[in-house]
FILUMGU-730085 format. One record per residue (C-alpha): x, z, y; residue in three letters; residue number from 1. Coordinates in steps of 0.001 Angstrom, whole numbers, padded with zeros to 6 digits, m for minus. Last residue first. Layout:
       u       w       v residuo num
       X       Z       Y     Ala NUM
...
END
This chain:
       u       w       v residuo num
  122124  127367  097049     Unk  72
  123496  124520  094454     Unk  71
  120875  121892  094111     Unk  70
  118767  122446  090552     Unk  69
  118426  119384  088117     Unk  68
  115155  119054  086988     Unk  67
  115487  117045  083130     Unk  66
  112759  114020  082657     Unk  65
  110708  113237  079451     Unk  64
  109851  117311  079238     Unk  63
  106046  116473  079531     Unk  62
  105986  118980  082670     Unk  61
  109023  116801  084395     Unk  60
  106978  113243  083668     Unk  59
  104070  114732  085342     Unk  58
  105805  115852  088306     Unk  57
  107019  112518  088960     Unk  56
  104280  110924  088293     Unk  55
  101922  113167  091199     Unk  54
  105496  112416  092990     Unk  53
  104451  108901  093084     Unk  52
  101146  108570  093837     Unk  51
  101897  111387  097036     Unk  50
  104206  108804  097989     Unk  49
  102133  106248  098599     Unk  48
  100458  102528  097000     Unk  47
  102340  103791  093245     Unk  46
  100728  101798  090803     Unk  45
  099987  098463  093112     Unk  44
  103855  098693  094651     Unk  43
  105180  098828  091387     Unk  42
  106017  094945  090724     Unk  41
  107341  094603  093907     Unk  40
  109971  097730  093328     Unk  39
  109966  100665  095072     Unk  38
  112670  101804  097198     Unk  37
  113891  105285  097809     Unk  36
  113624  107868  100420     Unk  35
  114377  110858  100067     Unk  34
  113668  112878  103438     Unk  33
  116230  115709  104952     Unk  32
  115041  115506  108562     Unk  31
  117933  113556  109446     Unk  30
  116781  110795  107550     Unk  29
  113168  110799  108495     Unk  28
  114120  111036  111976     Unk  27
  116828  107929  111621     Unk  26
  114136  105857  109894     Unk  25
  113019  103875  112576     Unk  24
  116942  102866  112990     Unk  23
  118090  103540  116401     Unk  22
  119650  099772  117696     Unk  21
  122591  098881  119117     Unk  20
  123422  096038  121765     Unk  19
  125007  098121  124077     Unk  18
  126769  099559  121243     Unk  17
  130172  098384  122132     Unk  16
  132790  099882  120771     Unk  15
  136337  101754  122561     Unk  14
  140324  100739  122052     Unk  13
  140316  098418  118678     Unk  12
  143788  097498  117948     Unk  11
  144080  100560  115943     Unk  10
  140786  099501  113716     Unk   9
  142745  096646  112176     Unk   8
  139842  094109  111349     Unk   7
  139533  092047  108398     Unk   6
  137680  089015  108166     Unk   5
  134306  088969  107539     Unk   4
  133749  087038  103926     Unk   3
  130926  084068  104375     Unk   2
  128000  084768  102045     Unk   1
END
């Protein structure tokens, strides 16, 4: 891949997003959603997300995985 070449931002008076794009994530993002990616290879064991945090869970109760608590 080609290396962009550096741009000094002061020479840069306004953007153009004309051309821009909302993301079709941006809601989920915003709304406070994880989202991670899934490998290939786990796609058949883990189709949606309630698959996965069903796994999750079960890997907390067996003590194999440590819940860290989010400062309040």
């Amino acid at each position: 891949m080609k290396k962009q070449p550096k741009i000094d931002m002061s020479e840069i008076s306004e953007f153009d997003f004309s051309k821009s794009w909302k993301s079709p994530y941006a809601k989920l993002l915003r709304s406070g959603t994880n989202m991670v990616k899934i490998e290939p290879t786990l796609m058949k064991s883990f189709p949606n997300s309630k698959s996965v945090n069903e796994a999750l869970r079960s890997l907390v109760r067996e003590g194999k995985m440590k819940r860290k608590r989010l400062a309040a």
